[in-house]
Structures are given as C-alpha cells and as structure tokens.
C-alpha positions in Angstrom: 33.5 -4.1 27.0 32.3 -1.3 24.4 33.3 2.2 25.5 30.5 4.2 25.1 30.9 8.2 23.5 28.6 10.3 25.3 26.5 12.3 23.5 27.1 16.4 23.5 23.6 17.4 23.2 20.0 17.0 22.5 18.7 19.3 20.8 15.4 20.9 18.5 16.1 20.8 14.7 17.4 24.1 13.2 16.8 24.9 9.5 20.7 23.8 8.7 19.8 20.5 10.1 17.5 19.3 7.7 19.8 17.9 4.9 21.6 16.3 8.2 18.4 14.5 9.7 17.7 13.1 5.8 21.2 11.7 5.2 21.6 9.6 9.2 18.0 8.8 9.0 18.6 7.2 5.3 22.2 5.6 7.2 20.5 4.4 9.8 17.8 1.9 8.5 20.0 1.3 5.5 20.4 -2.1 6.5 17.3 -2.9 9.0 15.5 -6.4 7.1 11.8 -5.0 8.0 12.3 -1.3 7.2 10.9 -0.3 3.6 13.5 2.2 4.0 11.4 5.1 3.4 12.2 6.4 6.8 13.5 9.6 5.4 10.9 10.9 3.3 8.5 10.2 6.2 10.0 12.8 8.2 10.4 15.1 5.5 6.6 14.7 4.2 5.7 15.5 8.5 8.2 18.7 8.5 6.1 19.8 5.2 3.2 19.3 6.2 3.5 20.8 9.6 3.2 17.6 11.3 6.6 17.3 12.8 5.6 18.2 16.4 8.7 17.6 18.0 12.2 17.1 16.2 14.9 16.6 18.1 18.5 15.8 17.0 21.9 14.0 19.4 24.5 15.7 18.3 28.5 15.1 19.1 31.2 16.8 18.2 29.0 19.0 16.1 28.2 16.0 14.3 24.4 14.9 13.6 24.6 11.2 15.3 21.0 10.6 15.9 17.4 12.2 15.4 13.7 11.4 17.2 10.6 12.5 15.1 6.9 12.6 17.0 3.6 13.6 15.3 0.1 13.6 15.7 -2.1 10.3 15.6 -5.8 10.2 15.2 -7.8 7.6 17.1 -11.3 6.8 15.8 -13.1 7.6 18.7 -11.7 11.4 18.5 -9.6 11.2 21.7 -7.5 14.3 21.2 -3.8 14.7 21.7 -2.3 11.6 21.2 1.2 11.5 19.6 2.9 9.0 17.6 7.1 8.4 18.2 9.5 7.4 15.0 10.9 7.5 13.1 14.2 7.0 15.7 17.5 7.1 13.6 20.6 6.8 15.0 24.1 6.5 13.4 25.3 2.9 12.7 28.2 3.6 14.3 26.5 4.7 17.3 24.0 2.0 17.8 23.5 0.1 20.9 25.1 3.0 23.2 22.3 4.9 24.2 21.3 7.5 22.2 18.2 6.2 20.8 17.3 6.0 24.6 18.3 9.6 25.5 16.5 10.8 22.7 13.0 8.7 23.2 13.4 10.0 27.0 13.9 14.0 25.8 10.9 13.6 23.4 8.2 11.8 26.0 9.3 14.5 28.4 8.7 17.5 25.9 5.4 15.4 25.0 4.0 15.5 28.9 5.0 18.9 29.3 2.7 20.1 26.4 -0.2 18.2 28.2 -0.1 15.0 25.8 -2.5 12.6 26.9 -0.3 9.6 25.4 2.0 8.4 22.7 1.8 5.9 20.3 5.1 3.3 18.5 4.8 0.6 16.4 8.0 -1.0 17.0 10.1 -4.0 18.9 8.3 -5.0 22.0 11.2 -5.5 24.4 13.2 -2.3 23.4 10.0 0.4 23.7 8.8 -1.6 26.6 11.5 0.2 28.9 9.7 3.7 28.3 7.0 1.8 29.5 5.4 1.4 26.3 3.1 -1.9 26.3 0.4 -3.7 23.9 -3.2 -2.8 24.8 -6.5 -4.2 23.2 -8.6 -1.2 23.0 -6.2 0.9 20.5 -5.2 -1.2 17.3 -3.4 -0.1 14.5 -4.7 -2.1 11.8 -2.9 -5.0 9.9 -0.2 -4.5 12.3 0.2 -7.6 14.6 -0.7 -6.3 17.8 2.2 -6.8 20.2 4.3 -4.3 17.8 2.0 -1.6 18.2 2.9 0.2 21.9 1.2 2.3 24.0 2.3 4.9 26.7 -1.3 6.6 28.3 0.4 10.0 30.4 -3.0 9.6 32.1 -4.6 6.8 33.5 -6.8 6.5 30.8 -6.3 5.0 27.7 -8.8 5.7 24.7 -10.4 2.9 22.6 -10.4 2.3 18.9 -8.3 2.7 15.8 -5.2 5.0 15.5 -4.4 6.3 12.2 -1.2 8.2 11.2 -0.7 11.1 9.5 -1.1 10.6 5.4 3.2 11.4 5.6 4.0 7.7 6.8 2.7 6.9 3.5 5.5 9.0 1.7 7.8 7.2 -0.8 10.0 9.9 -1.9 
C-alpha cells in the first residue's frame, strides 16, 4: 500500500505564486491523452482578466504541489452566480493521494460561502461525481458529450440553458 504525504496547507495564491501555479499546472497535464495542454495559459488569461475568482494552491514543504482555479460561467438564460471549477493541477508525483480532492472541497466551500448558487466542471464522471457533481439536461455545454459536463446546484434549483465560459478557456499562449 502507497503511503500518502499529507498536504501542509491550502492556501489563496500570493503574487510569488504565479510563476509556481504556471510551471505544476503545465507538469501536471503534461501527459493527460485528452488535454490540449493549454491548461496553463487558461489560468493565466482568467488571473488577467480578473476572472480568477478563487485561486487556491496545496502546498508541502513550501513546495507548490497542487492548484484549483474557479471562475465565472454565463448561462443563457441569465441565471446569475454560477461558477465554473478547473483547471485542477496537481503534481505528478502527487496524484492519486488526495490533494485534487482537498482542494475541489476548499474551493466549493469558499464558493457557498460567497452565496454561489452552483458550479459548473466539465470533467470525468466518476471522479467529480463524489463532490456530488452529476449530468443534468437543462444546462448543456455545447459540443461537449453531455455526461462530461457536471453540475453541483448549492440550491435546490438548477437553471436551464447554455453555459458559456469565460473568452480565457480559449487562450493558447
């Protein structure tokens, strides 16, 4: 069995991080088959643009090992404060121990407490299903096969129509 290295802390980004944040984001979908591995410049395009809502790093040993990113999503039928989550990067090294979960947790908690009505992943079914992400009908993200794209409603309610993200998911450098 794998021992697993706790993680020393989650915390916000700081201004010294950002060089950090660019390099384990870059390492950590390096070698992930459906990434277009442009992870990195998406969450520098959010931080400049002032889209980055909440940035939050794991750190151990004063080492960056893993880093959440969530933003604003618009849905077409103007349902307000809605949030999208990811990129999540986390240190090869460190996969598969828990982090990415510790992290996702912090950010959905952080999310709630600024009155978010719901949040948003396109992602692998079974792994943001235990945040209790889940497919829905009435929110789509288009030419995205619909049990990829995840929703988590805060509230009972969940809006219908289209969710568009922020212009920075289309960044390429």
């Amino acid at each position: 069995m794998q021992n697993k290295k706790h993680i020393g802390s989650i915390r916000a980004e700081q201004p010294e991080d950002v060089d950090h944040i660019e390099d384990l984001t870059m390492r950590a979908f390096e070698s992930v088959v459906y990434s277009d591995h442009h992870e990195q410049f998406i969450v520098r395009a959010l931080r400049q643009s002032g889209q980055l809502s909440i940035s939050l790093v794991a750190e151990l040993d004063g080492q960056l090992i893993g880093h959440v990113a969530i933003s604003p999503v618009r849905i077409s039928s103007g349902t307000e404060a809605w949030y999208g989550l990811g990129p999540v990067s986390v240190l090869p090294e460190f996969q598969g121990q828990g982090i990415g979960r510790d992290l996702i947790e912090t950010a959905l908690a952080q999310l709630k407490k600024r009155q978010a009505k719901g949040c948003v992943v396109l992602g692998k079914p079974d792994y943001y299903a235990r945040f209790g992400f889940r497919a829905v009908t009435q929110l789509v993200l288009e030419g995205v096969p619909a049990e990829y794209f995840q929703v988590l409603a805060f509230e009972n309610e969940i809006p219908q129509g289209n969710v568009q993200y922020h212009a920075s998911f289309n960044a390429t450098s």
